[in-house]
C-alpha positions as semicolon CSV with decimal commas, in nm:
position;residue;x (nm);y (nm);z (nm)
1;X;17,148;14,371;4,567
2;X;17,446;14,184;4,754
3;X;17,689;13,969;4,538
4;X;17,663;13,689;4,787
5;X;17,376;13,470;4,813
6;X;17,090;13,626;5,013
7;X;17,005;13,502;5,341
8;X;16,728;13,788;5,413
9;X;16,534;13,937;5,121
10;X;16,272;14,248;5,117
11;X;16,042;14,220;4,825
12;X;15,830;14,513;4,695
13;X;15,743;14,587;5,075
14;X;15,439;14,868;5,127
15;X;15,269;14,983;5,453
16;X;14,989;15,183;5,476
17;X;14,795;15,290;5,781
18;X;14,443;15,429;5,798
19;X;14,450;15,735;6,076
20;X;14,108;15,796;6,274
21;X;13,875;15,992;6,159
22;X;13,870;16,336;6,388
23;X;13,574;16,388;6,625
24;X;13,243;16,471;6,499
25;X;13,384;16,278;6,122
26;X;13,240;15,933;6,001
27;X;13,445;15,663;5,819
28;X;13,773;15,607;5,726
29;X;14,072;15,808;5,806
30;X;14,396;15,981;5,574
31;X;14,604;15,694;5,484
32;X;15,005;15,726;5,562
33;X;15,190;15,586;5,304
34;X;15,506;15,518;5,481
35;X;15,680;15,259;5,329
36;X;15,647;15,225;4,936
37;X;15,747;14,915;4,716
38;X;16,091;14,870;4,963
39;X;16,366;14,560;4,808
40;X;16,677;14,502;4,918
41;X;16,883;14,185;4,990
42;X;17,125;14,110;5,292
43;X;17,352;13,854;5,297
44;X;17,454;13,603;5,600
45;X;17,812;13,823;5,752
46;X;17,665;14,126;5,617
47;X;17,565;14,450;5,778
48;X;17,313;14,702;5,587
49;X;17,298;15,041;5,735
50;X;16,898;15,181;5,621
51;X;16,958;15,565;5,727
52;X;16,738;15,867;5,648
53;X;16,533;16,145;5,810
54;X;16,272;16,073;6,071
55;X;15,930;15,953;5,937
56;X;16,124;15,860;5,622
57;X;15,967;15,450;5,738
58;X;16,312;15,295;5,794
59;X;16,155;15,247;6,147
60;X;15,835;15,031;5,953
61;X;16,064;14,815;5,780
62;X;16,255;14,714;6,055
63;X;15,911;14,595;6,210
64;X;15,815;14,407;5,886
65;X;16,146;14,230;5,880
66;X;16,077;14,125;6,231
67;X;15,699;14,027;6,145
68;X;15,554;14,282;6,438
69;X;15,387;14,474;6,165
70;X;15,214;14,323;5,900
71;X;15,284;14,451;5,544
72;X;15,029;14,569;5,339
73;X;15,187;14,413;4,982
74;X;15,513;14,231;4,944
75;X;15,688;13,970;5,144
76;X;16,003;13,876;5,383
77;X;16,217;13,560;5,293
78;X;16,444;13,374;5,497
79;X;16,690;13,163;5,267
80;X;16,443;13,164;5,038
81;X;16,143;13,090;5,214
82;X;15,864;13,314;5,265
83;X;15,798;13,430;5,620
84;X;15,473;13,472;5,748
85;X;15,322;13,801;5,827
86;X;15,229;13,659;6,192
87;X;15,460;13,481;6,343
88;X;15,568;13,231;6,605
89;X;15,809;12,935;6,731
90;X;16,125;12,930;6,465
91;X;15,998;13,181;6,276
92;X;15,957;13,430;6,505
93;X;16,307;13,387;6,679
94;X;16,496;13,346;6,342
95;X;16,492;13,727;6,333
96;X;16,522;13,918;6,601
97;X;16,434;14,305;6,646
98;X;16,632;14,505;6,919
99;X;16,452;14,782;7,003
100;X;16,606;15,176;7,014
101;X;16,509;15,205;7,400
102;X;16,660;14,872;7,591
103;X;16,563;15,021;7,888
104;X;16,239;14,950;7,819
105;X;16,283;14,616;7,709
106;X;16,304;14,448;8,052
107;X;16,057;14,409;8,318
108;X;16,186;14,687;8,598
109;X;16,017;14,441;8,826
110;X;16,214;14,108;8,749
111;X;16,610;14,058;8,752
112;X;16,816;14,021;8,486
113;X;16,835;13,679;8,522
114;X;16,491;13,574;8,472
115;X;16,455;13,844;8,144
116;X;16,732;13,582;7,995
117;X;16,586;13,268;8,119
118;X;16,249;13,366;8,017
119;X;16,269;13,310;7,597
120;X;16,474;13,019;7,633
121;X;16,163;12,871;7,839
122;X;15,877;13,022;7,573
123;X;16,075;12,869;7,259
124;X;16,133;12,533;7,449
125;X;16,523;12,572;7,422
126;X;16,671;12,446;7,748
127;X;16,521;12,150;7,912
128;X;16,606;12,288;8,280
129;X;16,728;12,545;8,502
130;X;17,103;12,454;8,507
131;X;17,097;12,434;8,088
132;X;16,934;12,784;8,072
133;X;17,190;12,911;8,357
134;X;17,452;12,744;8,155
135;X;17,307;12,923;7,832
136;X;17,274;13,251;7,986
137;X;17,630;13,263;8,104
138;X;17,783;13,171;7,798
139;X;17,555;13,471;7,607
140;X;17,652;13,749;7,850
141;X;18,014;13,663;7,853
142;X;17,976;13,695;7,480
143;X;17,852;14,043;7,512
144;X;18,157;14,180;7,690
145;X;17,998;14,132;8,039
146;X;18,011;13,939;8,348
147;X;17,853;13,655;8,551
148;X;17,767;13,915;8,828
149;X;17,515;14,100;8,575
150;X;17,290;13,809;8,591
151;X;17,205;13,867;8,942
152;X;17,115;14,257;8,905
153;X;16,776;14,446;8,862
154;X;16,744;14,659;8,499
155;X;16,801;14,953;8,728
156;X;17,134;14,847;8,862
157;X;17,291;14,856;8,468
158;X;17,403;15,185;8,302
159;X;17,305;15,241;7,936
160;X;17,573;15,055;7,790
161;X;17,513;14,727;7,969
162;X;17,150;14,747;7,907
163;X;17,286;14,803;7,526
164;X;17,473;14,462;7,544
165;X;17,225;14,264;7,747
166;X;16,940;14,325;7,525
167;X;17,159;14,226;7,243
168;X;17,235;13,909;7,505
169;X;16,872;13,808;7,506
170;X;16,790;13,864;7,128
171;X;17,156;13,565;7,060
172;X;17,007;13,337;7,333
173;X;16,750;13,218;7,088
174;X;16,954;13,136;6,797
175;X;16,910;13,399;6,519
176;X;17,000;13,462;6,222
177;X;16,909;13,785;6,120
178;X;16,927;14,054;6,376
179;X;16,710;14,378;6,305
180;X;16,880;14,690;6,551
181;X;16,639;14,986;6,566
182;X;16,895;15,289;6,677
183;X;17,104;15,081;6,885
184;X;17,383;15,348;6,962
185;X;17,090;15,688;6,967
186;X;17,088;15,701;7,324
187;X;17,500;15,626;7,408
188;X;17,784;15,865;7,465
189;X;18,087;15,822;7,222
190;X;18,284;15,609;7,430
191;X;17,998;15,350;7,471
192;X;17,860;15,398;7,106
193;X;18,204;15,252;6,998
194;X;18,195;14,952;7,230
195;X;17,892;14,864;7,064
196;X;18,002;14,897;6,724
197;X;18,296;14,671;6,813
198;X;18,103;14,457;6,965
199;X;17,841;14,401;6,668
200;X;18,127;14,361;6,420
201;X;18,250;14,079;6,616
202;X;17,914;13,896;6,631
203;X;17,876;13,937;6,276
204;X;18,198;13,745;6,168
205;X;18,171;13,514;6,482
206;X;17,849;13,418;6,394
207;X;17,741;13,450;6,052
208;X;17,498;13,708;6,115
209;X;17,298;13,881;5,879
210;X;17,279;14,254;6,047
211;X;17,074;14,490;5,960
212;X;17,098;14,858;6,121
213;X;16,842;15,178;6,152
214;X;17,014;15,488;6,209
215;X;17,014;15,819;6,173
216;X;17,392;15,836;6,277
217;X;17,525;15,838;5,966
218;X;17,922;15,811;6,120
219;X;17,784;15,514;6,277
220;X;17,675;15,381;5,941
221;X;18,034;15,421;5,781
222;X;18,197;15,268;6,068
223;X;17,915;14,950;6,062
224;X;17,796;14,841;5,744
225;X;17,917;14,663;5,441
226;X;17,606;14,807;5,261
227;X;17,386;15,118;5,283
228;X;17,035;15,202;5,183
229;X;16,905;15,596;5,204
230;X;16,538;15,607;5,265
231;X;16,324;15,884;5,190
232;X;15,987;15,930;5,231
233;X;15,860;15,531;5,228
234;X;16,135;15,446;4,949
235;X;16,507;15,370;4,919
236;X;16,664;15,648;4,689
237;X;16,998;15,490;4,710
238;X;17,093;15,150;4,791
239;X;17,510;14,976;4,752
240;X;17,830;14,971;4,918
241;X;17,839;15,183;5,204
242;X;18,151;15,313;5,086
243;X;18,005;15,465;4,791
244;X;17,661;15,564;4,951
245;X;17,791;15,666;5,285
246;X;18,093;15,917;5,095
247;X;17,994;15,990;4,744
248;X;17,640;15,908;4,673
249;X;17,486;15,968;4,312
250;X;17,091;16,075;4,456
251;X;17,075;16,431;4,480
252;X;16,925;16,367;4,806
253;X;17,136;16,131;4,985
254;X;17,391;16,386;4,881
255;X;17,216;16,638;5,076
256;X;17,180;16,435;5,346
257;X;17,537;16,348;5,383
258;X;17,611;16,710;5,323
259;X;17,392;16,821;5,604
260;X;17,631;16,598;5,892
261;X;17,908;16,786;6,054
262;X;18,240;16,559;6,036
263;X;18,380;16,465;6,304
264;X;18,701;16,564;6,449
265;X;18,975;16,359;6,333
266;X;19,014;16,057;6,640
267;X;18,700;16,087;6,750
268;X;18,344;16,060;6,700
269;X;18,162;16,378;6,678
270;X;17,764;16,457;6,823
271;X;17,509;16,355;6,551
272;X;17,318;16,626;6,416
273;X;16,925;16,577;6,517
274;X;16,686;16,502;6,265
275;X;16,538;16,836;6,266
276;X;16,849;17,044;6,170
277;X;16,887;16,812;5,885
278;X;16,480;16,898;5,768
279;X;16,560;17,248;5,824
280;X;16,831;17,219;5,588
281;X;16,711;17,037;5,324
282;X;16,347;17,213;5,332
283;X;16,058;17,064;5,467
284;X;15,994;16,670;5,399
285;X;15,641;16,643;5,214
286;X;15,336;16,446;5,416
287;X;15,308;16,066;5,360
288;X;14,922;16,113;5,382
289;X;14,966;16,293;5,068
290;X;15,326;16,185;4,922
291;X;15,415;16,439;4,590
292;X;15,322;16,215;4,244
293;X;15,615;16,097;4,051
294;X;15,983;16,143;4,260
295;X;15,883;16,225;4,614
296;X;16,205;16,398;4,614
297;X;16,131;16,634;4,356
298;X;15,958;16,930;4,582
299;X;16,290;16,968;4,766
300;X;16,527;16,879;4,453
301;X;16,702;17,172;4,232
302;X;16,756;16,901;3,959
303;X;16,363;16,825;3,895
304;X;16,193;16,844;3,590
305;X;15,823;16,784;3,476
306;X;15,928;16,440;3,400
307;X;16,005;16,405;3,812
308;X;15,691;16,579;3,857
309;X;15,491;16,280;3,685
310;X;15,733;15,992;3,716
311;X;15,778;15,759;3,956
312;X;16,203;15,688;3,885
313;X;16,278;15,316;3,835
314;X;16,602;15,232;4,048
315;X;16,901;15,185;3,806
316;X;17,274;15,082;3,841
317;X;17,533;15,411;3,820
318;X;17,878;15,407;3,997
319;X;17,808;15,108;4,198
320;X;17,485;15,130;4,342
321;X;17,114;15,126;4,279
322;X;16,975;15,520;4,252
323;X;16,652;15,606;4,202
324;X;16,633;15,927;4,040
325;X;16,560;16,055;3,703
326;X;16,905;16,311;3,645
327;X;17,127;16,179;3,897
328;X;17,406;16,171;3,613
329;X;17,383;16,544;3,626
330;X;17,397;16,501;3,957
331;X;17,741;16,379;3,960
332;X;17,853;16,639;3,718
333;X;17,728;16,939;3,950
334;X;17,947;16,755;4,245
């Protein structure tokens, strides 16, 4: 948990689907369990980094946060207050989700202008045309761009500014907790570090509360105060990103870490795909049937019977929260 007071808080969050039945079959489908009793607290100027494999759910939890997918137990808070499951008006702009894809976040049909104009009209925050112009202006000159962008098609913008302008429309209505699905998965290195730039400087200009999905895990370090490694529906380790992100304690976010090339010194280095990583580590288990007790423990040289059986209660050790039965002997073996 963050030493400042919370501004967003994750409590005991689950999500379960129900897959179709296959042809010919009658009744209810296998159930994916991919996200399993998820906490975590992030504080207003703080950036949390959630990183893991693909499929590990850090992809569900940004939807809960954002109220496009309901959970199936636990809740979202907002200063305190409970948020509900659907959402609209305050609630549903107080947190805003920015997709991994902002190319398909705009209408290829309709200009730029109108995508910014557009939620300033459905939340009933500018009375007229010039006071949404006026609004719209001021937002895109916060990104890093210019007045000229307003009068171009999706199309006309390279990934970059499509990376910036989404972010545009997300500030226009006033949140306070920006969820960012992937933002830099699709940039090249030069671009990927305007973006970081840029969301440092919207977090201390503006108080944000930031939280980031990525499997980029130099992105993480250079981003985030905090950092929480998912795996398989569950956070394994969860503190400062300068412990997590360089010298975790779970056997598996050690793993992780180990499987990511460094960069060259200066620059920023390609990310290694999520499917080197799983061949790597070993195959990650199904969440239609998740392993009883650790989830980690198939894949894990330090697992015992008690992992076998035992779900492991997260517990403080050199810093952060670390769910995992042995990681002491963990840090021994590093």
């Amino acid at each position: 948990m963050t030493d400042r007071e919370p501004l967003l808080t994750a409590r005991h969050l689950r999500r379960h689907f129900t897959l179709p039945r296959t042809l010919g079959k009658r009744g209810p489908g296998d159930r994916v369990h991919a996200v399993e009793d998820v906490s975590f607290d992030v504080a207003a100027g703080e950036i949390l980094a959630i990183v893991g494999e693909s499929g590990c759910g850090k992809s569900t939890v940004a939807r809960m946060l954002a109220g496009l997918s309901e959970p199936t137990a636990g809740t979202v808070e907002l200063d305190g207050r409970e948020l509900p499951a659907h959402r609209d008006g305050k609630d549903q702009r107080l947190v805003q989700l920015v997709t991994q894809n902002p190319r398909a976040a705009f209408n290829r049909r309709r200009g730029i202008r109108h995508a910014l104009h557009q939620p300033l009209r459905v939340h009933g925050l500018a009375a007229d045309k010039t006071e949404r112009e006026r609004l719209a202006l001021e937002t895109v000159r916060r990104v890093g761009l210019s007045d000229e962008h307003l009068d171009r098609m999706p199309r006309d913008l390279s990934g970059g500014e499509l990376a910036r302008m989404v972010l545009a429309r997300a500030l226009l209505v006033g949140p306070r907790v920006l969820v960012l699905d992937e933002p830099t998965a699709s940039l090249d290195a030069s671009v990927k570090a305007t973006v970081v730039n840029l969301l440092l400087r919207l977090r201390d200009e503006l108080g944000l509360a930031i939280v980031v999905i990525t499997h980029e895990i130099d992105i993480a370090r250079r981003l985030a105060d905090r950092a929480a490694v998912m795996y398989l529906g569950r956070i394994a380790e969860i503190g400062a990103a300068s412990h997590v992100l360089h010298t975790p304690a779970h056997p598996y976010a050690r793993m992780l870490l180990a499987s990511v090339p460094e960069p060259d010194r200066g620059r920023t280095g390609p990310a290694r795909s999520d499917d080197a990583v799983s061949g790597a580590l070993g195959e990650v288990p199904s969440a239609v049937a998740p392993p009883p007790g650790c989830a980690y423990h198939p894949r894990c040289p330090l697992a015992t019977q008690e992992c076998r059986t035992e779900v492991p209660v997260p517990r403080l050790l050199a810093g952060a929260e670390v769910a995992c039965h042995h990681a002491e002997e963990a840090e021994v073996a590093r």
